[in-house]
C-alpha positions as CSV (number, residue, x, y, z in Angstrom):
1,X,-244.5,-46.3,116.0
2,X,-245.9,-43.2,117.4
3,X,-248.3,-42.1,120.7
4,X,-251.8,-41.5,119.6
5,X,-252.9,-38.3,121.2
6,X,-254.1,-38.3,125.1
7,X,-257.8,-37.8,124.0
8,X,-257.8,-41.1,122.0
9,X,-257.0,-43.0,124.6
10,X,-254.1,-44.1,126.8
11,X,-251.2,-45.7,125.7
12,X,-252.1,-46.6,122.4
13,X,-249.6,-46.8,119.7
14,X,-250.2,-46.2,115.8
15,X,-248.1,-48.6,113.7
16,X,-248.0,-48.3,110.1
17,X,-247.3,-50.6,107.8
18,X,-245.0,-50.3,104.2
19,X,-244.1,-53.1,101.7
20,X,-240.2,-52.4,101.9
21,X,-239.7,-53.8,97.8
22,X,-241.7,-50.8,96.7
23,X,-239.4,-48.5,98.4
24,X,-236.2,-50.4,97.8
25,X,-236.5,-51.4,94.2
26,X,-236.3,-48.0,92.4
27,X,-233.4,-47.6,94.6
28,X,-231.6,-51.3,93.9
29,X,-232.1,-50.5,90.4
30,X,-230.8,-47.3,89.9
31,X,-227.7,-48.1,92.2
32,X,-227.0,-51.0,90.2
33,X,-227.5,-48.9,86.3
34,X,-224.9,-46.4,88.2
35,X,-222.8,-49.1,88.9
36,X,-222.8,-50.5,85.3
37,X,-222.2,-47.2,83.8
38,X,-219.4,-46.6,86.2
39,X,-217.9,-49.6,85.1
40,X,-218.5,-49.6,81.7
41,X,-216.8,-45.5,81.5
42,X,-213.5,-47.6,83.3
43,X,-213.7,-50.1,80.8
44,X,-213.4,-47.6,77.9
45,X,-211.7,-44.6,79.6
46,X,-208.6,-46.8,81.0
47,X,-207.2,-48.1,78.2
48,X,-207.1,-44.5,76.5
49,X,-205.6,-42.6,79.7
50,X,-202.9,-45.6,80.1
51,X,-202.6,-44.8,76.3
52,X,-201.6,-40.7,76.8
53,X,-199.7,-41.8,79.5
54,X,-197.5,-44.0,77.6
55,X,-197.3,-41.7,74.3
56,X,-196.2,-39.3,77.2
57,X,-193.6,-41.4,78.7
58,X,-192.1,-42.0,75.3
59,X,-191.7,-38.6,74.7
60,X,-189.7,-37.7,77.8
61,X,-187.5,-40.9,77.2
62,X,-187.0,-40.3,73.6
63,X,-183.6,-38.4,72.9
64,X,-183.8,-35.1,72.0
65,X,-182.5,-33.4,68.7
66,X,-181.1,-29.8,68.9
67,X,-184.0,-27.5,66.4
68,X,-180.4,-26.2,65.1
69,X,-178.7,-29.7,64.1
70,X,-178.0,-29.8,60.2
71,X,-180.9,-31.0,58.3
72,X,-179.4,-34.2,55.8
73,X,-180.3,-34.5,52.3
74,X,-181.4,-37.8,50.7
């Protein structure tokens, strides 16, 4: 609500009115797409990071073999 200008008349107030679900819905639906492609980048990203993080893990752990040990024959 705003003042209307003196010469209009005194204290008179201009309220305007908006349907709020035109405003809202692009919003609510693009928050919610974000959402899902959020998710759905975890779903699929997770398991390969936990994935390099293992592989990595087992190469730290693993024992190490001197480059200069003998190589055997079969």
């Amino acid at each position: 609500m705003v003042e209307i200008r003196a010469r209009y008349g005194r204290d008179q107030l201009l309220g305007i009115a908006v349907p709020i679900d035109e405003i809202e819905r692009p919003v609510a639906e693009l928050r919610n797409q974000t959402l899902f492609y959020s998710i759905a980048f975890l779903v699929f990203a997770l398991p390969v990071y936990a994935t390099l993080i293992v592989a990595w893990l087992d190469r730290r752990i693993a024992p190490r073999r001197s480059p200069f040990a003998a190589v055997e024959d079969d």
